[in-house]
N, C-alpha and C positions, 0 to 999 in steps of 0.2 A: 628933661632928665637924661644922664646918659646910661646906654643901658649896662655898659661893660662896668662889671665889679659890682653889678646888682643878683639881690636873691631870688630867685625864681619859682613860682610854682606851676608845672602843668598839669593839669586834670586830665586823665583819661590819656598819659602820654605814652603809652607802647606800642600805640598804633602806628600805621604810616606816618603821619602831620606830627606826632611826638619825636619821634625815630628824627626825623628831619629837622625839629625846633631846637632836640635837646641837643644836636651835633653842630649846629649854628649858634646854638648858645656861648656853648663850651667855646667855640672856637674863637667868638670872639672876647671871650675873655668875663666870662660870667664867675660869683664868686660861689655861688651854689646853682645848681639846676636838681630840683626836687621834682618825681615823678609820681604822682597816688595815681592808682590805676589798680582794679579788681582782680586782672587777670595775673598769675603768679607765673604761669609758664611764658608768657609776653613777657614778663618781667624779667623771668632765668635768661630768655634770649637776647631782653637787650643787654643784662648783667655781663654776660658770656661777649657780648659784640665789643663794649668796650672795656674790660675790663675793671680792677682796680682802681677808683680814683676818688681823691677825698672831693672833689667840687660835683660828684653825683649821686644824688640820695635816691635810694626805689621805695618807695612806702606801698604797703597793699592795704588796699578801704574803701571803699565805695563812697558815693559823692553824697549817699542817700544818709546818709549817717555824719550828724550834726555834729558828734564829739571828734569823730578821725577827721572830719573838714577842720576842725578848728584844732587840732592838734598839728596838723599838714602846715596850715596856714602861718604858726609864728615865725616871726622876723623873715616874712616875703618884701619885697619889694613891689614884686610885679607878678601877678596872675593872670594867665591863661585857661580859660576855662573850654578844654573841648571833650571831656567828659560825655559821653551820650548813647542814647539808641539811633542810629542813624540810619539804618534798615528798613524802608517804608514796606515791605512787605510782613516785616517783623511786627513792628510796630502798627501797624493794620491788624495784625491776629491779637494783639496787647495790648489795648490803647493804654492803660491806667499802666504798666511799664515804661512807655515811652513818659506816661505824666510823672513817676515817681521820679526817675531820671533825669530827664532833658526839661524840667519843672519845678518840681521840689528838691531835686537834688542839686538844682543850680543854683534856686534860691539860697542853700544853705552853705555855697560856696561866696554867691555876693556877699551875703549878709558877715559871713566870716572876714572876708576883705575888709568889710570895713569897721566890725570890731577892730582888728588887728590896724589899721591905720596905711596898708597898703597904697602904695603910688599909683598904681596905673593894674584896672582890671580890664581885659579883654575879651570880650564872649565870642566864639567862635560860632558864627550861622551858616545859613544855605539859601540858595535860592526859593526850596520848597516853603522857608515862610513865609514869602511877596505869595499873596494871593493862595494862601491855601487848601488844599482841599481831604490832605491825610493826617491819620494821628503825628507822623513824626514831623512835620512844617507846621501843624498846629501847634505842637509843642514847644518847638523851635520860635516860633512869633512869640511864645507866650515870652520863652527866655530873655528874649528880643525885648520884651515890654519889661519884666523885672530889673534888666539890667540896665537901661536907660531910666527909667523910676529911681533907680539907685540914684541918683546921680541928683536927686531934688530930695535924699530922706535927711533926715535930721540927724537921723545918726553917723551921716557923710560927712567927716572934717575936713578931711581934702585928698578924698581918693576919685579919680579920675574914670570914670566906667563906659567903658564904648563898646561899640558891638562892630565884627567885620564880618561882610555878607559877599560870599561867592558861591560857584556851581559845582559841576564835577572836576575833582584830581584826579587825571588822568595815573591809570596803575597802583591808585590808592586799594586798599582792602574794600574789599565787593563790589569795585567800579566791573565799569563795560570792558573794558582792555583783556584784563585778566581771563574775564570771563570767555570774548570772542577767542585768546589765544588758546586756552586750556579746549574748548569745541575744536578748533582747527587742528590739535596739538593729538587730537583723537579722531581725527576723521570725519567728526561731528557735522552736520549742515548746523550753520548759524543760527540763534532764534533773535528775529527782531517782533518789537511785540508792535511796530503799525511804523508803514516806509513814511510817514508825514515826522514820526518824531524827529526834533534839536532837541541838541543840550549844549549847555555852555561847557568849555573845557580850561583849565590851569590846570600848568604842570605844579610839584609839592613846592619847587624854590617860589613860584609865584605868589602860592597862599602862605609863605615862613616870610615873602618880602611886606604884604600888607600887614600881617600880623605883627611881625615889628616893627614897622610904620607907626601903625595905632598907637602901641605901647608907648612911644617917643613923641606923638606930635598930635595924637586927635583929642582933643577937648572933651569934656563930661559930656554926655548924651548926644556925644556923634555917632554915626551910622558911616562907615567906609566901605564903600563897593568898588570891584574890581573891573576892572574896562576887559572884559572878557572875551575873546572870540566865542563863535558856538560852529557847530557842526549839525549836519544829518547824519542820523545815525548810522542809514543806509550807506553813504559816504564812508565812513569809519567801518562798516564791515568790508567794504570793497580795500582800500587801504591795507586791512590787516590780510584780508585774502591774499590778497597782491605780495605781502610780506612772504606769509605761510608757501605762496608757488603754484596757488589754488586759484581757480576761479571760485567767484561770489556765488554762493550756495545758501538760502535762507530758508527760511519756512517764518512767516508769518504770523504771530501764538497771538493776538490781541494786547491792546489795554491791560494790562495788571493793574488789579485793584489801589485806588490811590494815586495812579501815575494822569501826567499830564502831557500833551501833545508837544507844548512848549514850556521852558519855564521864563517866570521874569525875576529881575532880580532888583529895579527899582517898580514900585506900582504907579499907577495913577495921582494918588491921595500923594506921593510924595512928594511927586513933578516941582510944586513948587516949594520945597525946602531944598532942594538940590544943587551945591554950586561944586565948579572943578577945586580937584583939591593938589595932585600934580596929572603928570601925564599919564601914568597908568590909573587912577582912581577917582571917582565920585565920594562926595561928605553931602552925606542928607543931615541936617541939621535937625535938632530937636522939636518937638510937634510945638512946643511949649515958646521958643525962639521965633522970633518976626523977620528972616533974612529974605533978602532978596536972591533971588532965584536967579542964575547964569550957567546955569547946568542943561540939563535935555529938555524937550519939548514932547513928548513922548514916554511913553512906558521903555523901559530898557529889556524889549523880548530878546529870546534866543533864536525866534525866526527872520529876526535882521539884522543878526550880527554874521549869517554864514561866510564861510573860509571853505576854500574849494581843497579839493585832494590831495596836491601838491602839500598846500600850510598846513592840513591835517594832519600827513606822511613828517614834515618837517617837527610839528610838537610835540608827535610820538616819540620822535629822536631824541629831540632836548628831554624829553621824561625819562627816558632810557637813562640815557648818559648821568641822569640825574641820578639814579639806582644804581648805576654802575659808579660814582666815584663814591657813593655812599659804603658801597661794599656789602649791601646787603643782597642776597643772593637763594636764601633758602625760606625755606616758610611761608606767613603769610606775604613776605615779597619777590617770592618767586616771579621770574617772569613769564613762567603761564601757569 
């Protein structure tokens, strides 16, 4: 399908990853970009960012609520579903939040898609659901399993449902970036919660590149993962130190509940559904499909994908620059 001159819907888009789809959208020539998202002051800001324009609708409604999904949803084309609690610390004090949400509020976004006859639905995942251990990766796997389910229900005529799975957006809202620049920005000693943790990192155009990938080219109950570098964290405080004029200043606070040393982002169980799909991404095939495997051999961790200081310092910049032609500059995308 192509996507330009198609109607869009994003779930949960005033965030960072919205902010970035619904500017890429437009640009290339979408004929609606429709935004539900709960948050109404998100909303005024991105109203106020671009202005007047009849190809961008801001809807306010929560994902939890079956009538505003299915009222959002007519005459889409194409949905995005990134809608969510994505806060594992939040979602650790909440579980039955993160479930109403990132579960039953996602259900009622598939299930909508395909009443309505939609082309190509896209669920937006994380790392944290390969192998999880917190309410919010729990939640995330469950979404994971609805949205490929979709893709075998009966009431599927021919809407296309895929899931794209990556780690941290570097300078997204409540990533590490922010956080170490805002400590530095105050005099703060750094908190790393244990010098062993990776994390995988993509800048926002990387996760708006697979996202629309998927929409265009991944088959019902594909899984696309992103060829991701990772980092130590320790590494990315030094980096930012480095920036700030400071030397590396940490304090050590532990494990937070929920968290993991490393994340992965293909498992074990998938190894063999896995084949290349282009040169930045992995297609795990459906559990239910009998493909042959010419993908990894291995679990896809973030303790073996590391990138030393140098490429660290380098994809901070492209995230920068990323923020900076955006024009977004205050609020939650301040740069510290």
């Amino acid at each position: 399908m192509s996507l330009a001159g198609a109607r869009y819907l994003v779930t949960g888009g005033t965030g960072s990853f919205g902010h970035f789809i619904v500017e890429r959208l437009l640009s290339e020539g979408a004929a609606e970009v429709r935004v539900l998202s709960r948050d109404e002051k998100k909303q005024h800001d991105m109203r106020v960012h671009y202005g007047t324009r009849s190809d961008l609708t801001l809807l306010i409604g929560d994902i939890r609520d079956n009538d505003t999904v299915d009222e959002a949803m007519r005459g889409i084309d194409v949905v995005f579903q990134a809608a969510a609690l994505k806060q594992v610390p939040s979602c650790e004090r909440f579980p039955m939040e993160a479930v109403r949400t990132n579960v039953n509020g996602a259900e009622n976004v598939v299930h909508a898609a395909l009443r309505h006859d939609v082309s190509a639905f896209v669920a937006i995942s994380t790392d944290k659901a390969v192998k999880p251990v917190n309410a919010m990766g729990m939640s995330k796997a469950l979404q994971e399993k609805i949205t490929l389910r979709a893709s075998e229900s009966r009431l599927n005529r021919n809407t296309r449902c895929s899931v794209v799975r990556y780690g941290n957006v570097l300078r997204s809202r409540g990533s590490i970036v922010p956080l170490f620049r805002r400590q530095l920005a105050r005099g703060e000693r750094l908190t790393v919660t244990d010098e062993r943790m990776t994390r995988f990192l993509l800048t926002l155009d990387d996760a708006i590149d697979l996202v629309l990938y998927a929409a265009e080219h991944a088959a019902s109950g594909e899984t696309l993962v992103r060829k991701a570098p990772a980092c130590r964290i320790v590494d990315l405080a030094e980096v930012l130190s480095d920036e700030a004029g400071r030397p590396l200043e940490y304090d050590t606070i532990g494990i937070l509940p929920g968290e993991k040393l490393h994340e992965i982002l293909i498992s074990e169980e998938e190894i063999h559904r896995v084949e290349e799909s282009v040169d930045d991404y992995y297609k795990i095939n459906p559990w239910w499909s009998s493909p042959k495997s010419n993908g990894i051999d291995a679990e896809f961790r973030s303790s073996d994908q590391l990138i030393d200081k140098d490429e660290i310092k380098a994809l901070i910049a492209r995230a920068d620059a990323e923020f900076e032609r955006m024009g977004i500059t205050g609020g939650e995308f301040a740069k510290f």
